[in-house]
Residue frames as qw, qx, qy, qz and C-alpha x, y, z in Angstrom:
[[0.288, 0.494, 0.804, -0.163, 20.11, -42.81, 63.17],
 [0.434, 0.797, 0.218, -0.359, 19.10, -39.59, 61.40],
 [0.085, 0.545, -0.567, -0.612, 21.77, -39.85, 58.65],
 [0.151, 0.218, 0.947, 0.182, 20.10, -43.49, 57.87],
 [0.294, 0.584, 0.683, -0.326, 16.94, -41.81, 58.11],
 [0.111, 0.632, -0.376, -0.669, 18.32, -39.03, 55.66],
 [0.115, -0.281, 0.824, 0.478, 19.32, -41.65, 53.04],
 [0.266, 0.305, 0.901, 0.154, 16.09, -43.31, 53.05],
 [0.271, 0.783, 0.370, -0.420, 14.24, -39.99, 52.64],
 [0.074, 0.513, -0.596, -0.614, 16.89, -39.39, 49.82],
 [0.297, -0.010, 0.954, -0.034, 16.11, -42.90, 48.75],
 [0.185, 0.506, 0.816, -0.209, 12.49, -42.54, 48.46],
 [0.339, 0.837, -0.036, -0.428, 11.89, -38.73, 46.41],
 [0.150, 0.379, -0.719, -0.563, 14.34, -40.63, 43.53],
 [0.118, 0.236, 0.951, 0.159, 12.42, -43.44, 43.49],
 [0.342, 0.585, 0.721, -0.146, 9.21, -41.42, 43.27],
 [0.022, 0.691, -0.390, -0.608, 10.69, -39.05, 40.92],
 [0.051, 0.150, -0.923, -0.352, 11.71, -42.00, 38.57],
 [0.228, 0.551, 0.775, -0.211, 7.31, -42.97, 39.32],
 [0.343, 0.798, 0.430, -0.245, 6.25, -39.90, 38.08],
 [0.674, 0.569, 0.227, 0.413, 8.02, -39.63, 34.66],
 [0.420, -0.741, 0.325, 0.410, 11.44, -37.82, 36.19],
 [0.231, -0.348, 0.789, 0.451, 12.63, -39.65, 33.21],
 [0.647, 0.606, 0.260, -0.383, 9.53, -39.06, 30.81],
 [0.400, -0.129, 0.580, 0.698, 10.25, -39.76, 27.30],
 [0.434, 0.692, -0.003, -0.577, 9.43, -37.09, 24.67],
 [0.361, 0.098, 0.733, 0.568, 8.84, -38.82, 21.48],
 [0.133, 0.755, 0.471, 0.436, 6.04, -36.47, 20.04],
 [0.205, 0.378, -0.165, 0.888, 4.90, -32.82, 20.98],
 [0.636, -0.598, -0.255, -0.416, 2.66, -33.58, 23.44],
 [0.910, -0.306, -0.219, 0.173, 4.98, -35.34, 25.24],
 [0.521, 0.192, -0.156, 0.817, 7.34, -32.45, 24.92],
 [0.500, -0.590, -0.593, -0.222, 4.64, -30.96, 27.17],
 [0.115, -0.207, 0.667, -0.707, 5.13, -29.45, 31.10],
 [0.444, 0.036, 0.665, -0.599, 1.51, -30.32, 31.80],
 [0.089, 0.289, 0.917, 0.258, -0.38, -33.04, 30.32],
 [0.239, 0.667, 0.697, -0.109, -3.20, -31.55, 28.16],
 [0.003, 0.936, 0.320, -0.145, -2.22, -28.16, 27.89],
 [0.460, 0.457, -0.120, 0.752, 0.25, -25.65, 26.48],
 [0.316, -0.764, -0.145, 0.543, 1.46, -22.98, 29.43],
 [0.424, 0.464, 0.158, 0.762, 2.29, -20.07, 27.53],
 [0.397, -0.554, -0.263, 0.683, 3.62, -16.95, 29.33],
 [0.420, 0.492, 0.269, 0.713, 2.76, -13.41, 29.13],
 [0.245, -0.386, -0.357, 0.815, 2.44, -9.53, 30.05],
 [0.031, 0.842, 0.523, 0.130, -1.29, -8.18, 29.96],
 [0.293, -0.671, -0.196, 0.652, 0.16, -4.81, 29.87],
 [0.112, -0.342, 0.575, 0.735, 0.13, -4.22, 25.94],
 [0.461, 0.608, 0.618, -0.188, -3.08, -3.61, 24.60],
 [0.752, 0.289, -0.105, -0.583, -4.16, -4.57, 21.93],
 [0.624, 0.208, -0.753, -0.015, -2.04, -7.65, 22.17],
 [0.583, -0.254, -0.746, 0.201, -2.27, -8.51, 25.43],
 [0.243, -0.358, 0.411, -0.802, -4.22, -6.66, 28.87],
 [0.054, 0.228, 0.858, -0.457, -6.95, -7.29, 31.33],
 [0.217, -0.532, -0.658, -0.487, -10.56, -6.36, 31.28],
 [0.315, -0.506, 0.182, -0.782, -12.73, -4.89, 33.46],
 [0.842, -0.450, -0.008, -0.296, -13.19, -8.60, 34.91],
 [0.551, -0.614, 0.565, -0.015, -9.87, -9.53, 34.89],
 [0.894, 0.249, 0.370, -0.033, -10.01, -11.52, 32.22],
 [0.423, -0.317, 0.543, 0.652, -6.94, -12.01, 29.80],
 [0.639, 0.677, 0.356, 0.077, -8.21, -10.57, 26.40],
 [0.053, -0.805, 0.304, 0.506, -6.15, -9.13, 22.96],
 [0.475, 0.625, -0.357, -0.506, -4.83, -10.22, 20.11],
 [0.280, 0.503, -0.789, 0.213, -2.34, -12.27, 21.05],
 [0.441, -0.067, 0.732, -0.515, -4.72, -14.23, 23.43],
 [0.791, 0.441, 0.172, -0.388, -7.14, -15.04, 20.27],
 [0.596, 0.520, -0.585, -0.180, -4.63, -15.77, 18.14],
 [0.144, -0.427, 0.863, -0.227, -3.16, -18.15, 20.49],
 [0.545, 0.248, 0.600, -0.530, -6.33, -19.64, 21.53],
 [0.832, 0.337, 0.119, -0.425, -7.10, -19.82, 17.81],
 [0.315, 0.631, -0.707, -0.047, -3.56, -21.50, 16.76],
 [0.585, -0.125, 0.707, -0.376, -4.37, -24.30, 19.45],
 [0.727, 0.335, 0.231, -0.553, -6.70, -25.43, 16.88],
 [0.569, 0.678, -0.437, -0.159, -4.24, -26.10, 14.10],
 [0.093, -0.474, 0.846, -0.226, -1.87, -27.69, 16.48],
 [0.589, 0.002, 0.553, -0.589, -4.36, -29.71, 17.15],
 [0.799, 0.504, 0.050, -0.323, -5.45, -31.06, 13.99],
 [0.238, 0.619, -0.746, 0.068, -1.82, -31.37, 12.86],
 [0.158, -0.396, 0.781, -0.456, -1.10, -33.12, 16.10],
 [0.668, -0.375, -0.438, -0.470, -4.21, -35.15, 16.69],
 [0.254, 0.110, -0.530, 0.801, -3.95, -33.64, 19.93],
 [0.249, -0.806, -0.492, -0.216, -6.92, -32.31, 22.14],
 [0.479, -0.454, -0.442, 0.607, -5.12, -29.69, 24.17],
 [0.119, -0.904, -0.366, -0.187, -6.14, -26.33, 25.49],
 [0.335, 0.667, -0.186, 0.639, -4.16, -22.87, 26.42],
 [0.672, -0.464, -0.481, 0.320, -3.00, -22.28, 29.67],
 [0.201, 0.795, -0.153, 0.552, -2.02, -18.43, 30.21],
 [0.626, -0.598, -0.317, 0.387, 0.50, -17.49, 32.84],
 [0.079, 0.916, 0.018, 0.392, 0.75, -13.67, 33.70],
 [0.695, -0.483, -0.020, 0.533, 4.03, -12.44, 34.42],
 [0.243, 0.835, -0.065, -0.489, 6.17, -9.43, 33.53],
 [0.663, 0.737, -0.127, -0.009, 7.68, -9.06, 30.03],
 [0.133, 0.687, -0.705, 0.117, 11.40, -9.40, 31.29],
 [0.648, -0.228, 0.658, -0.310, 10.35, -12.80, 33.14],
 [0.869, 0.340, -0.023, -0.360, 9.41, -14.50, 30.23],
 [0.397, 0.807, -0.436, 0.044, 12.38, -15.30, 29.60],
 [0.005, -0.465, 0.808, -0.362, 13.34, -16.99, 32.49],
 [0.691, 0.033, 0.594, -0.410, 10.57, -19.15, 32.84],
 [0.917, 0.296, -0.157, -0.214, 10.94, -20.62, 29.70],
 [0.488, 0.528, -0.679, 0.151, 14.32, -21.59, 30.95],
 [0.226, -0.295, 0.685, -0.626, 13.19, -22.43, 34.43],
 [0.017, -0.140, -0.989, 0.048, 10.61, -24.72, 33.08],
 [0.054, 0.286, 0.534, -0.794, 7.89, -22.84, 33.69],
 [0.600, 0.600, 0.258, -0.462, 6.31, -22.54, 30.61],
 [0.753, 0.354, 0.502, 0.237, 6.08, -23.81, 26.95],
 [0.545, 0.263, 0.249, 0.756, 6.06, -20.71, 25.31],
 [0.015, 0.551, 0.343, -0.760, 5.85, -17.02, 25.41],
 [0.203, 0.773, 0.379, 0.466, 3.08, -14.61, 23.42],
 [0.232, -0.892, -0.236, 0.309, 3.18, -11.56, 24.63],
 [0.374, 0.921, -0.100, -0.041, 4.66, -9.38, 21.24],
 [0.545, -0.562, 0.405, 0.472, 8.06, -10.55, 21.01],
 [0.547, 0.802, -0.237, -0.042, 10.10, -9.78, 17.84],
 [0.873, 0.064, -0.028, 0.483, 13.32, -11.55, 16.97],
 [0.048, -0.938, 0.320, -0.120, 16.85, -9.88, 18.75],
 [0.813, 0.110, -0.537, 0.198, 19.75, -11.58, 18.90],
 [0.193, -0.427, 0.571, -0.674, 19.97, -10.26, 22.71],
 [0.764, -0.225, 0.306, -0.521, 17.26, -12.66, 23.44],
 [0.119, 0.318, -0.938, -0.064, 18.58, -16.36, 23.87],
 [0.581, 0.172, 0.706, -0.367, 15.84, -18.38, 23.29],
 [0.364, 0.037, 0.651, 0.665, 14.23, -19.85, 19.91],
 [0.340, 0.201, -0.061, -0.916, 12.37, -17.67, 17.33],
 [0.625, 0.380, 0.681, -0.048, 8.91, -19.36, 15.47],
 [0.141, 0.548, 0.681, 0.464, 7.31, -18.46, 12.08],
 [0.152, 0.049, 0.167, -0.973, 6.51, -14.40, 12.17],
 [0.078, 0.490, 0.859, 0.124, 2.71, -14.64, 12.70],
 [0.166, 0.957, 0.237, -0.026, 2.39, -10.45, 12.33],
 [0.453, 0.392, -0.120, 0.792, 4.48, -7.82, 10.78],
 [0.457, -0.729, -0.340, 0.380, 5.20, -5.04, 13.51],
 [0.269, 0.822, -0.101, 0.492, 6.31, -1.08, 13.58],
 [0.429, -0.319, -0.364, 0.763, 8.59, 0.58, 16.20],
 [0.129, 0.681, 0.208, 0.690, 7.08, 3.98, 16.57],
 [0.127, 0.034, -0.445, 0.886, 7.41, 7.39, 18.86],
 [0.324, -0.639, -0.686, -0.129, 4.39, 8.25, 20.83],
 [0.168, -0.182, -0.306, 0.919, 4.17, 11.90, 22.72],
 [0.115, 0.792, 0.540, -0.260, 1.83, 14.60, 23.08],
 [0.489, 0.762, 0.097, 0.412, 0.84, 17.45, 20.97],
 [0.052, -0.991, 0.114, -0.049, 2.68, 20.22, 23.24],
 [0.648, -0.486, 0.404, 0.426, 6.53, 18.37, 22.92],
 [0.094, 0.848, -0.402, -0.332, 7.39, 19.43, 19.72],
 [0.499, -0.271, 0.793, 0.218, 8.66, 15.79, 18.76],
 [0.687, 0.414, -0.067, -0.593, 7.99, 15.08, 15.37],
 [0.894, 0.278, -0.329, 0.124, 10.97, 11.97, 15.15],
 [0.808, -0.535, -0.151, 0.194, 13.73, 10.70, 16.71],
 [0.485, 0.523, 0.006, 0.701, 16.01, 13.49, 16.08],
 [0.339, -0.623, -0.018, -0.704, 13.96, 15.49, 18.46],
 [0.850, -0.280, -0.436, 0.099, 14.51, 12.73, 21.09],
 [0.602, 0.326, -0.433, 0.586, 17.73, 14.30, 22.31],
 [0.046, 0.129, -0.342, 0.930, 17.60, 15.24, 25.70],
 [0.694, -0.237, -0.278, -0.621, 14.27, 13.80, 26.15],
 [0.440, -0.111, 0.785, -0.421, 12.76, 11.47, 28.75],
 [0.579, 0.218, -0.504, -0.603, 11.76, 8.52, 26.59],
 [0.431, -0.404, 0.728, -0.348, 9.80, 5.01, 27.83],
 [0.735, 0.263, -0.564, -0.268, 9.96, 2.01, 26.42],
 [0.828, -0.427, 0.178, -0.316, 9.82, -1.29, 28.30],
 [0.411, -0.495, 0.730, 0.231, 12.76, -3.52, 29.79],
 [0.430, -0.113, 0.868, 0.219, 14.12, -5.90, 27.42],
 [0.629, 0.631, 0.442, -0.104, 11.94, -5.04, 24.53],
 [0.495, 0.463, 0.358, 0.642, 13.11, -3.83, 20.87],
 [0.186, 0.879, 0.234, 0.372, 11.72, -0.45, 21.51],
 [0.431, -0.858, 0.148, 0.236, 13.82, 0.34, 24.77],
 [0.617, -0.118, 0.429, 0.649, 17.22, -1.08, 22.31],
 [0.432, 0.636, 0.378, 0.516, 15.73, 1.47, 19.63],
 [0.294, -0.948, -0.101, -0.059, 16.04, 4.24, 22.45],
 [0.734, -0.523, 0.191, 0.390, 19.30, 3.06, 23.88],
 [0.581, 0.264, 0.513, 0.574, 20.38, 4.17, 19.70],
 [0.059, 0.914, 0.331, 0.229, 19.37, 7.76, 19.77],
 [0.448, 0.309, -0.149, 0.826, 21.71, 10.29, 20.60],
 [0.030, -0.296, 0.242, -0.923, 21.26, 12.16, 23.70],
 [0.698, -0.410, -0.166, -0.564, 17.57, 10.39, 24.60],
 [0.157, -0.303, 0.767, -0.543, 17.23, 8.95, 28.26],
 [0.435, -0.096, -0.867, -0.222, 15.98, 5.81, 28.36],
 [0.431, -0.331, 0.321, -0.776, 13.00, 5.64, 31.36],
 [0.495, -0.193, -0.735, -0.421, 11.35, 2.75, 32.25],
 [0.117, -0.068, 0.761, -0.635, 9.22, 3.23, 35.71],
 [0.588, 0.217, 0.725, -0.287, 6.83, 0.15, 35.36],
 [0.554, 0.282, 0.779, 0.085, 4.52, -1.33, 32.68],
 [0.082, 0.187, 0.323, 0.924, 3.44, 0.47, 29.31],
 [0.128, -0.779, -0.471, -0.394, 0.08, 1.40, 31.11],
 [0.507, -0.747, -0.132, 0.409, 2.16, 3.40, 33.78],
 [0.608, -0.020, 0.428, 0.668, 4.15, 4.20, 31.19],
 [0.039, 0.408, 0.559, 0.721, 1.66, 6.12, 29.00],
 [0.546, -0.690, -0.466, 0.092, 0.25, 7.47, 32.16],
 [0.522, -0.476, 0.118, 0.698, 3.33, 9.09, 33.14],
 [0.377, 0.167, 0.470, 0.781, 3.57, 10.46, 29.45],
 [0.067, -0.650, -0.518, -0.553, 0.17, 11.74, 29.58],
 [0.521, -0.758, -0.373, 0.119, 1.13, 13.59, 32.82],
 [0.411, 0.889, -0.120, 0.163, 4.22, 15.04, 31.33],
 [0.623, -0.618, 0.468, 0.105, 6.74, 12.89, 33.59],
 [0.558, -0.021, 0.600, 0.573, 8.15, 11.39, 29.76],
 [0.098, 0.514, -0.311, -0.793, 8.59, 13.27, 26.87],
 [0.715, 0.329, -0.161, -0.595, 7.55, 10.03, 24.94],
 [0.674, -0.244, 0.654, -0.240, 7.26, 6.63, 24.64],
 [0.502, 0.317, -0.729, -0.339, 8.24, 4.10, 21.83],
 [0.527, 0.042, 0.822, -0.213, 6.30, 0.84, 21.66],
 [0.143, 0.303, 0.881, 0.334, 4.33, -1.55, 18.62],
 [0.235, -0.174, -0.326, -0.899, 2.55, 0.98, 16.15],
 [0.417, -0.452, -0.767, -0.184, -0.75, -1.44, 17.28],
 [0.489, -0.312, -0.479, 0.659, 0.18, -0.21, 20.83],
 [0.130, -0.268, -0.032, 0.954, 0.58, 3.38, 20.45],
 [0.251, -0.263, -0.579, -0.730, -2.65, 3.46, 18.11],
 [0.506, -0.559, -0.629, -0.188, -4.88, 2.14, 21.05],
 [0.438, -0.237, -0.157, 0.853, -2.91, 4.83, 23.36],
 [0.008, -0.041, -0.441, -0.896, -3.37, 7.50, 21.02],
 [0.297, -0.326, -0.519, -0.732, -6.97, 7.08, 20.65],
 [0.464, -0.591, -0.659, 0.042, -7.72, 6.25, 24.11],
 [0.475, -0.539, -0.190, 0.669, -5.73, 9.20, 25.64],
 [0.284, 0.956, 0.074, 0.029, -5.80, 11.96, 22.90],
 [0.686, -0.264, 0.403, 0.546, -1.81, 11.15, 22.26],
 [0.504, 0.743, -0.159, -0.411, -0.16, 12.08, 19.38],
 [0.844, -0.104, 0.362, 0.383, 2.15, 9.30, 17.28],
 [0.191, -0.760, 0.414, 0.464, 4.79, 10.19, 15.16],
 [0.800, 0.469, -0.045, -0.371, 5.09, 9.42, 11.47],
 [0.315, 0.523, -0.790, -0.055, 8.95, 8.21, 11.25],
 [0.961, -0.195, -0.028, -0.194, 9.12, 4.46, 12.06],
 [0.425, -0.704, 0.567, -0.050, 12.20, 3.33, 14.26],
 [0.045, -0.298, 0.948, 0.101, 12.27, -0.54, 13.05],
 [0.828, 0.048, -0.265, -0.492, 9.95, -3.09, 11.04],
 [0.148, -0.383, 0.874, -0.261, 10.02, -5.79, 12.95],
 [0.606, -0.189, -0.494, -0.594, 8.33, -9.35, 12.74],
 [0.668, -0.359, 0.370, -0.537, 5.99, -10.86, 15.74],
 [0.462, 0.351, -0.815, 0.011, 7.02, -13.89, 16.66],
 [0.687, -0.635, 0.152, -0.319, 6.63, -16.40, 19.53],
 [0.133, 0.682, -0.692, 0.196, 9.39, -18.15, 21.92],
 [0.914, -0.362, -0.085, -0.162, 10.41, -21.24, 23.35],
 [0.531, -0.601, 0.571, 0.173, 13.23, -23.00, 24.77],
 [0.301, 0.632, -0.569, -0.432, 16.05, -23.60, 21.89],
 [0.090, -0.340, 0.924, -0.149, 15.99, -27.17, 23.00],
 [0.534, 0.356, 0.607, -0.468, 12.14, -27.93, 22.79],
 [0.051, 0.049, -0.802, -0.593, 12.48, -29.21, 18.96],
 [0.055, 0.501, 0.855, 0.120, 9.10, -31.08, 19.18],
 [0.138, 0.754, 0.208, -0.607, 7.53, -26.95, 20.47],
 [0.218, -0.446, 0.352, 0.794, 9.48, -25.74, 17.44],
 [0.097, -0.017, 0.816, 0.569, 8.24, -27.81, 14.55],
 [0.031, 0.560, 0.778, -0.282, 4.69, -28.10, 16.30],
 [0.024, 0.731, 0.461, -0.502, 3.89, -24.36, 16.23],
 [0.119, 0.408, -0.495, -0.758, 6.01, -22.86, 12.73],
 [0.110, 0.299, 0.837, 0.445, 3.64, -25.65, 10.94],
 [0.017, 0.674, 0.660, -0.332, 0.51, -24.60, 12.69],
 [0.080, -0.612, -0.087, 0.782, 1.42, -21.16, 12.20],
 [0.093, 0.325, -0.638, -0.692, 2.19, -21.21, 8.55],
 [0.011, 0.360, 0.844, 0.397, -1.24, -22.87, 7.86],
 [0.088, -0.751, -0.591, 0.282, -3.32, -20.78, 10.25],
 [0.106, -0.637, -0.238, 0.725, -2.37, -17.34, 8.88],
 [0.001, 0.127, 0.723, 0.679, -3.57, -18.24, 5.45],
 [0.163, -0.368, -0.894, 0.198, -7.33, -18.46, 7.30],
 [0.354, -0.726, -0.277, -0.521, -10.59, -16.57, 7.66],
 [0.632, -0.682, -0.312, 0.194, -10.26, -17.77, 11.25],
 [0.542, -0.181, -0.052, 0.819, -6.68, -15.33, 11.18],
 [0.095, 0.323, 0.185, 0.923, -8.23, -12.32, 9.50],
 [0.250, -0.720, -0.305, -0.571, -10.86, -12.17, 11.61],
 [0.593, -0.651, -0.198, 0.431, -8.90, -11.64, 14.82],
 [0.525, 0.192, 0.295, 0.775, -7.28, -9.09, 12.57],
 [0.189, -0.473, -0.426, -0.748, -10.10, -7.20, 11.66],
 [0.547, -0.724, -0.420, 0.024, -11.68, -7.79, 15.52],
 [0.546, -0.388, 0.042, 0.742, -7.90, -5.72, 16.78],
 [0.306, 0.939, -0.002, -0.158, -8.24, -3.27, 14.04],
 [0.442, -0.578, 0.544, 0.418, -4.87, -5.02, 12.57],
 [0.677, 0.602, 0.408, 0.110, -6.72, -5.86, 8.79],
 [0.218, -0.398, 0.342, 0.823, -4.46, -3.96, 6.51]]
């Protein structure tokens, strides 16, 4: 009796699978979708000026406006009506949720590595690597690294620009605002992250940055290699929206106007 009852309970979750569009077809980019209406797009509020929190909690930064204002384009393109969805996780996770389904795409400062398996868009900012430390270490570049405690977050560009230095110890104990914390407490020696980064550091802590630059690098967002309709959707969008007033002034609101 309970193996019959098994089957039919097997029975029944395909059949209402196969009801609720188990077997969706994706003939546009809406329909290449997770949730009807909305783009999920993953990131890690720990990287101000592109992405943090407020004082209410509230997701704000570059990378949140820009997103939020890229929607728009898609939109129009698309004659679409849909609206951002942010899901906060850390910066190494991203990754896996865009393979796990979990989200459409990630913002949250990525640059193009061929370490990361996933696909690249349209660059939609140019980016620096750069050293960050204080005035009493003596660092002036990454010569001076050697033998240094240096932190730079998992799975990013700047920890692989560390992991290249001769003699520097790579650190990474938590986010870049524990990070720069630690630095400014003299538990790292210094801390490589996006020039944008280390400027809003720097001026918020009384830092000191460093003039060499580790790696130009361009900003990018990700999706799954497989999500063609994501692909085509968001490199058009892009490539009209950063011609735009509506782009320079989130530029100029970040202090990222050149």
């Amino acid at each position: 009796m309970k193996k019959i009852v098994s089957i039919l309970l097997v029975v029944l979750c395909m059949f209402s699978l196969c009801a609720c569009g188990g077997n969706k077809e994706v003939n546009t980019f809406e329909d290449a979708l997770l949730k009807d209406g909305v783009i999920l797009v993953g990131t890690s509020p720990d990287y101000p000026p592109f992405e943090t929190l407020d004082a209410q909690g509230n997701l704000v930064g570059f990378d949140i406006d820009m997103m939020n204002g890229l929607v728009n384009y898609i939109n129009k393109q698309q004659g679409t009506n849909l609206t951002v969805e942010w899901k906060q996780m850390d910066f190494n996770n991203i990754l896996g949720a865009l393979e796990a389904s979990q989200i459409d795409i990630g913002v949250s400062g990525f640059t193009y590595s061929e370490d990361r398996d996933c696909w690249f868009s349209e660059l939609y900012l140019k980016s620096k690597q750069v050293i960050i430390t204080r005035e009493d270490t003596g660092i002036a570049g990454a010569a001076d690294l050697s033998g240094k405690k240096v932190g730079a977050g998992l799975t990013t560009t700047g920890a692989m620009c560390v992991e290249e230095i001769d003699g520097a110890e790579l650190v990474q104990p938590g986010d870049y605002t524990v990070m720069f914390q630690a630095l400014q407490a003299g538990q790292l020696d210094a801390v490589v992250c996006d020039e944008a980064v280390g400027d809003n550091y720097v001026a918020a802590m009384g830092l000191v940055k460093c003039e060499e630059v580790l790696i130009e690098e361009d900003m990018k967002i990700i999706a799954n290699k497989k999500n063609t309709f994501v692909h085509e959707a968001i490199d058009a969008a892009i490539k009209e929206f950063v011609t735009t007033d509506d782009y320079h002034n989130i530029l100029v609101k970040w202090g990222m106007a050149e």
